[in-house]
C-alpha positions in Angstrom: -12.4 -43.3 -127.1 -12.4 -46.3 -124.5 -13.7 -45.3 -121.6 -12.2 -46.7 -117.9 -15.8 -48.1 -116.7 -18.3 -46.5 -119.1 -22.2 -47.4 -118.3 -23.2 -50.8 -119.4 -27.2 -50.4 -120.7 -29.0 -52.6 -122.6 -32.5 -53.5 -124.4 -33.6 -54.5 -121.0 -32.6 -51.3 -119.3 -34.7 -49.5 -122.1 -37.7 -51.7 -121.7 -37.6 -51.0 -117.8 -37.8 -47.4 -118.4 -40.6 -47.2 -120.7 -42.3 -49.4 -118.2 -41.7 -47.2 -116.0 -42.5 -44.0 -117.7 -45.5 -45.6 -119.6 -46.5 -46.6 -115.9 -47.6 -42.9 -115.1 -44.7 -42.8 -111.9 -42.9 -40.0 -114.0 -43.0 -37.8 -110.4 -39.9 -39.1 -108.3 -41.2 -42.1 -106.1 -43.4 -44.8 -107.6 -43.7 -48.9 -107.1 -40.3 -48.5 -108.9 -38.5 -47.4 -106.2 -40.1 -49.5 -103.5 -38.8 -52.8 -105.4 -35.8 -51.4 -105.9 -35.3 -51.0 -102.5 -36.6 -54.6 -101.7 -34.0 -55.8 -104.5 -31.0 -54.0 -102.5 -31.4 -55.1 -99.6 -31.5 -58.6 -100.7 -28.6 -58.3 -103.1 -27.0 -57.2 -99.9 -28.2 -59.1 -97.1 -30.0 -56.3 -95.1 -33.4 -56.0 -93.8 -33.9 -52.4 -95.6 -32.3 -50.3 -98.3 -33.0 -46.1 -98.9 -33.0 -45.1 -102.6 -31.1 -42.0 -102.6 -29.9 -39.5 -105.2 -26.2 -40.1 -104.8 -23.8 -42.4 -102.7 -22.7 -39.0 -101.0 -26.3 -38.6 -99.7 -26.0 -42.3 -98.2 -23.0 -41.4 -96.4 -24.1 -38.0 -95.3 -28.0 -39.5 -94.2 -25.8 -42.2 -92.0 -23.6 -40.2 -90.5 -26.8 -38.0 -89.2 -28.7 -41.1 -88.1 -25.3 -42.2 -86.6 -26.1 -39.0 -83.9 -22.3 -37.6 -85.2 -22.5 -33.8 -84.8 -20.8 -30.5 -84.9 -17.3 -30.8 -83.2 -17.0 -34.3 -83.6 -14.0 -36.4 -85.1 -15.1 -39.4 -87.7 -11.7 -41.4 -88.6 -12.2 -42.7 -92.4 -10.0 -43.7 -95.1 -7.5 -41.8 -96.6 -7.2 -43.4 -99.9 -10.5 -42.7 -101.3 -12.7 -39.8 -103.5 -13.6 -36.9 -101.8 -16.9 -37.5 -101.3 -16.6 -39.8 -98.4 -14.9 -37.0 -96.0 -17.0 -34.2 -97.8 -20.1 -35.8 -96.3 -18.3 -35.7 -92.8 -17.8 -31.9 -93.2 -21.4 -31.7 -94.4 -22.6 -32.8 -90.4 -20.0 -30.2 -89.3 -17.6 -33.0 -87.9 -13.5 -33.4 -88.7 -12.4 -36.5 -90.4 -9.3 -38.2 -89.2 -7.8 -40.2 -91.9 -6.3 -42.9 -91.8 -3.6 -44.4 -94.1 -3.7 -47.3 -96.7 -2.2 -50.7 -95.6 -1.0 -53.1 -98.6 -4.5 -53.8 -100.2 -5.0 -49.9 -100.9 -7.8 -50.5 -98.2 -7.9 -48.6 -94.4 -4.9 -50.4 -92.5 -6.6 -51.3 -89.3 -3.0 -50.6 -86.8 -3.3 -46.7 -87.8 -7.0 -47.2 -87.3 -6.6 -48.8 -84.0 -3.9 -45.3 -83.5 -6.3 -43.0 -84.5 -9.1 -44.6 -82.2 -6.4 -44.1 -79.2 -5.1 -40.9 -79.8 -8.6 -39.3 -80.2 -9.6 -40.7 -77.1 -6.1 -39.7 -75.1 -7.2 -36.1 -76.5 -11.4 -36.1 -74.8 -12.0 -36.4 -78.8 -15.3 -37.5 -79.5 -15.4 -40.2 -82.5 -18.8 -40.0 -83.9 -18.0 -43.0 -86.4 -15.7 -45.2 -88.8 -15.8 -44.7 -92.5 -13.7 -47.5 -94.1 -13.8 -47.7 -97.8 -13.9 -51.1 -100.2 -11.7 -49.4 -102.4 -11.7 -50.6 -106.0 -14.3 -53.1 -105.0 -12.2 -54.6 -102.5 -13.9 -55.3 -99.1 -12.0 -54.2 -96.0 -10.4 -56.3 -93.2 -13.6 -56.5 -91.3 -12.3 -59.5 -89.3 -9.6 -56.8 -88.0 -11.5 -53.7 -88.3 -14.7 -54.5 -86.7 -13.5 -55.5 -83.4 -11.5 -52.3 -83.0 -14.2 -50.3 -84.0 -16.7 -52.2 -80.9 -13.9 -52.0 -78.8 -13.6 -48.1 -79.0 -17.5 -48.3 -78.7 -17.4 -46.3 -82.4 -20.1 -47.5 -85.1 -19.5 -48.2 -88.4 -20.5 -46.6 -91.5 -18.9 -48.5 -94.7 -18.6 -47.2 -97.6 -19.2 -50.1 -100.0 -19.8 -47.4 -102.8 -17.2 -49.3 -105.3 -18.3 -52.8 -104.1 -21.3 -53.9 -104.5 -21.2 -57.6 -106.0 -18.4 -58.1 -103.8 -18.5 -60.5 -100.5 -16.1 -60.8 -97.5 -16.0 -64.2 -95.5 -19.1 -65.2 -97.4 -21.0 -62.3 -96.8 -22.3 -59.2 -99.3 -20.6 -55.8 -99.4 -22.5 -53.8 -97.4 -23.6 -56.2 -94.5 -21.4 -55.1 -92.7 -21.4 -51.9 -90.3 -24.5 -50.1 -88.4 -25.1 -49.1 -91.9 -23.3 -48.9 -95.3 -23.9 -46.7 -98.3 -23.7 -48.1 -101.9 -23.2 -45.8 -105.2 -25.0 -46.0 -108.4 -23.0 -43.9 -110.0 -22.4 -43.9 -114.2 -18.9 -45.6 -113.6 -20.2 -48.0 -111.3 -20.5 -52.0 -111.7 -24.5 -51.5 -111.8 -26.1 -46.9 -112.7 -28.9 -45.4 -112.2 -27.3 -42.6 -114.1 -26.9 -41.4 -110.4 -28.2 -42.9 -107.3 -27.0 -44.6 -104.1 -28.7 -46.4 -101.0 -28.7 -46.4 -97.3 -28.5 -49.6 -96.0 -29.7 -50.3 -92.6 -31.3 -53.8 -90.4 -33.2 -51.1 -88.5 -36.9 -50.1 -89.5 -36.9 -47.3 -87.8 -34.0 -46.0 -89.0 -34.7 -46.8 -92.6 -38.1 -44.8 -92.1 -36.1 -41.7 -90.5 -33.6 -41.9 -93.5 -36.7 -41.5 -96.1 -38.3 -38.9 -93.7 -34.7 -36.9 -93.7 -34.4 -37.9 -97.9 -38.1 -35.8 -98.3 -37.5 -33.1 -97.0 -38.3 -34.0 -93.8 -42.0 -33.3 -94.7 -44.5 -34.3 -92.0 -47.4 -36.4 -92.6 -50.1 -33.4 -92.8 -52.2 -32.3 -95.7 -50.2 -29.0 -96.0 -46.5 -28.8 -95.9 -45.7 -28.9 -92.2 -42.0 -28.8 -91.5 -40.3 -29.1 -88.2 -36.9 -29.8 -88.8 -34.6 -29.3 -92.0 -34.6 -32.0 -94.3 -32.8 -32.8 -97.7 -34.0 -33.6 -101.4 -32.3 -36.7 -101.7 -34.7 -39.6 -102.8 -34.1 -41.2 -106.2 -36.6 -41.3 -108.9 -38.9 -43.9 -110.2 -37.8 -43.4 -113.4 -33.7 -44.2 -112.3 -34.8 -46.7 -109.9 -36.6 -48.7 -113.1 -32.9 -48.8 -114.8 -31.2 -49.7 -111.7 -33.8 -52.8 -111.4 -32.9 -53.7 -114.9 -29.4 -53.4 -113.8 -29.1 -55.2 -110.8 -30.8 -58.0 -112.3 -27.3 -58.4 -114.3 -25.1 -57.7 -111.3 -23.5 -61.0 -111.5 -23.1 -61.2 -115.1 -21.6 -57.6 -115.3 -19.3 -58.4 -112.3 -18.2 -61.6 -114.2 -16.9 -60.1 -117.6 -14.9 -57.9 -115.6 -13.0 -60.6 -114.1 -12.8 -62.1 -117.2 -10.9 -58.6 -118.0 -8.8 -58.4 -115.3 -7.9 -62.3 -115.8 -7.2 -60.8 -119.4 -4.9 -58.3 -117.8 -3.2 -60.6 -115.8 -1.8 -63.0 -118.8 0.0 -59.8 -119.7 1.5 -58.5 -116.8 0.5 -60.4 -113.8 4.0 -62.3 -113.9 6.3 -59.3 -114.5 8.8 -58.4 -112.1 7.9 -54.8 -110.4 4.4 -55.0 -110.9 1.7 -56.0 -108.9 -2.4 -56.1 -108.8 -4.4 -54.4 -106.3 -7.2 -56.9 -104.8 -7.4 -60.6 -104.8 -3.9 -62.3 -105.5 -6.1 -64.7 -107.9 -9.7 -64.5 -109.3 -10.8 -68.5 -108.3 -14.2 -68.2 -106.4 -14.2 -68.0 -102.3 -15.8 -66.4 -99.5 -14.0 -63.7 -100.5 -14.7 -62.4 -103.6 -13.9 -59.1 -105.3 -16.4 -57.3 -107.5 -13.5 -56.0 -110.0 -15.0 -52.7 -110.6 -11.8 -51.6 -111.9 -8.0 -53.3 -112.1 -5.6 -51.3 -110.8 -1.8 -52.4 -111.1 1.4 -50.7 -109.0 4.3 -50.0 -111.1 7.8 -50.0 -109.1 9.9 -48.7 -112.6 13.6 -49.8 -110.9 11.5 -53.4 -111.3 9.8 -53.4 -114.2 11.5 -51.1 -116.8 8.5 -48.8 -117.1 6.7 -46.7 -114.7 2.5 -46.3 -114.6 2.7 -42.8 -115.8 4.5 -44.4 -119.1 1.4 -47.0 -119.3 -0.6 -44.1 -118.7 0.9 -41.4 -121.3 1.1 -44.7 -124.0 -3.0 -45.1 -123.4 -4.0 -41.4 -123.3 -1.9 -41.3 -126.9 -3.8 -44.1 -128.1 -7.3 -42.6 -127.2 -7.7 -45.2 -124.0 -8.8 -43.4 -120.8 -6.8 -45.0 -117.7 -6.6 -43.5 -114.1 -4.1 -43.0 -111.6 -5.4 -44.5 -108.2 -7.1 -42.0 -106.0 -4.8 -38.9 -104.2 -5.2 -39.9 -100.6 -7.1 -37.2 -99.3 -4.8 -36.2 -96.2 -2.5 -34.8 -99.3 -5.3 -32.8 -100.8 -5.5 -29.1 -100.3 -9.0 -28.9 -99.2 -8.3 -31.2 -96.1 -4.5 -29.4 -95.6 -4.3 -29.6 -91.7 -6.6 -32.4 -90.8 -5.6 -34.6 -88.4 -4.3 -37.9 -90.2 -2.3 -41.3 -88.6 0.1 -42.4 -91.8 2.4 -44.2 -92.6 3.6 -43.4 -96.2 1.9 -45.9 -98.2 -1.1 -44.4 -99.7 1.2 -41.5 -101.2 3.1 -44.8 -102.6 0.2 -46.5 -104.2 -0.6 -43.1 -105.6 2.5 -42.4 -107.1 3.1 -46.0 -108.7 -0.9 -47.3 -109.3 -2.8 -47.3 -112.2 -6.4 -48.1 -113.0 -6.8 -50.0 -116.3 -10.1 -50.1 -118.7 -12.6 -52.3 -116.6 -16.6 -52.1 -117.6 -18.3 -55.1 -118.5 -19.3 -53.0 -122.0 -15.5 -53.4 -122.9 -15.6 -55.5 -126.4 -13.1 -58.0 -126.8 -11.9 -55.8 -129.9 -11.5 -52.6 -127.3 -9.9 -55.0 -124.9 -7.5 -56.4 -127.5 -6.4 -52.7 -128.6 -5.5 -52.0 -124.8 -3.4 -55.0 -124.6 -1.9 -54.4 -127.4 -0.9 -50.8 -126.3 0.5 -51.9 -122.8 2.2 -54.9 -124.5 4.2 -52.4 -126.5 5.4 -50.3 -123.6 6.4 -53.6 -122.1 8.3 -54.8 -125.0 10.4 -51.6 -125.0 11.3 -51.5 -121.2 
């Protein structure tokens, strides 16, 4: 089988966790996770990162620092996994989504829509969630002025981005605070894991407090308010410092794929690649977690679900791009400012075989299999 982004671990992944285990920090916390954290928040040009059991835990942690509570609205993308608007429901607040604009990312008119209409209805908007979807950074040069104007903070979700930059700055630099995943699929694992990404101390020190349990700092265990089980172990925070030491080698053979990709299709009629219209080096730079093309059939001959069926045959895992959530039954009736295109993009997009573990072999044997479908159209 070849997998869409399948972990990418090596001999220097396995040293750090015998380090780490070898260490005596098998207990979760450790030196491990305290240069991880360091590492982050480098990697991403913020003053201080939280090691966290999940992305999900990020987002949920921020939105609770952010003060957004029961009865609240938080307006997020549409257009993205589940996890970003479960972790609003989690703080007892409604998201408001918000359709796709060309780029698959948040389209910042229906943002700037939502923002009004909340606030013609006494709505209180406890945040913005946009999403770097694919590892595509947001608009931020459109999307952070409404957001300030509207006097609504920012939480981004830079789970899929990391690596990336916008206007020469890191994915998640951007916002009050921003949440990364380490998921397996993602460009750097911890096996799971995310972080909390914040330029204020004191916040960074509540998110840990919140992340333990919100134990107080007393020989017994004193509790005064409820806190979560969310902090990441020494032991994964060892293999993501191994990992994150590769981040820009890993993000470079993946452009190196999705250049791949693009000698193939990239000048066919009816189909098009999501994120940057070229891969030359800029202030804005993609982290090509996964390509993702859009398929109109009339166009090309072919639709995504043939390119998809011809893979799955062939023992190639591919994805169709995330069901915007506003069309998902577990969200049916949430309040949502659209426009049509996310349904689009799901119907005609396509996420191709991606990780930087891809041999050239495995990336051969995909090509070969889309080139076939395309010879037939």
């Amino acid at each position: 089988m070849i997998y869409l982004s399948p972990p990418d671990v090596t001999e220097a992944e396995e040293a750090a966790l015998v380090r780490a285990i070898r260490s005596g920090w098998v207990a979760p916390l450790g030196p491990e996770v305290t240069a991880f954290e360091a590492e982050v928040a480098a990697a991403t040009g913020r003053a201080h990162a939280v090691a966290l059991s999940s992305g999900t835990a990020a987002l949920h942690l921020g939105l609770l620092l952010l003060g957004v509570r029961p009865g609240d609205v938080v307006v997020c993308s549409s257009m993205t996994f589940a996890a970003t608007a479960n972790a609003i429901t989690y703080v007892g607040a409604e998201p408001w989504f918000v359709d796709a604009d060309a780029s698959a990312n948040l389209n910042p008119d229906l943002l700037r829509q939502a923002l009004a209409t909340a606030d013609a209805e006494g709505r209180r908007v406890g945040a913005v969630v946009p999403v770097d979807l694919f590892g595509h950074v947001v608009d931020h040069d459109r999307i952070d002025p409404i957001a300030a104007a509207a006097g609504v903070p920012l939480l981004c979700d830079a789970a899929e981005s990391l690596g990336a930059t916008y206007a020469g700055r890191p994915s998640g630099s951007f916002g009050e605070l921003a949440a990364l995943s380490f998921n397996g699929n993602k460009v750097i694992t911890t096996s799971g894991g995310g972080a909390l990404l914040t330029d204020d101390a004191a916040v960074a020190e509540r998110a840990r407090y919140l992340a333990t349990q919100a134990r107080q700092p007393a020989r017994h265990y004193e509790h005064t308010e409820v806190g979560y089980n969310y902090r990441l172990s020494n032991l994964l925070a060892a293999l993501g410092r191994a990992q994150l030491a590769r981040l820009d080698a890993m993000v470079a053979r993946r452009r190196e794929i999705r250049l791949r990709y693009r000698e193939l299709l990239g000048g066919l009629p009816g189909v098009r690649f999501l994120g940057q219209p070229e891969a030359e080096a800029g202030a804005t730079t993609d982290n090509y977690w996964l390509t993702s093309i859009l398929v109109e059939p009339d166009l090309a001959g072919f639709s995504s679900e043939q390119l998809g069926a011809a893979l799955t045959a062939a023992g190639i895992e591919s994805r169709p791009l995330w069901k915007p959530l506003h069309l998902q039954p577990v969200f049916a009736g949430a309040r949502a400012e659209l426009d049509g295109t996310g349904q689009w993009l799901f119907e005609h997009g396509l996420s191709l075989p991606s990780g930087s573990a891809l041999t050239d072999d495995q990336l051969d044997t995909v090509i070969g299999v889309l080139a076939k479908v395309v010879a037939s159209a």
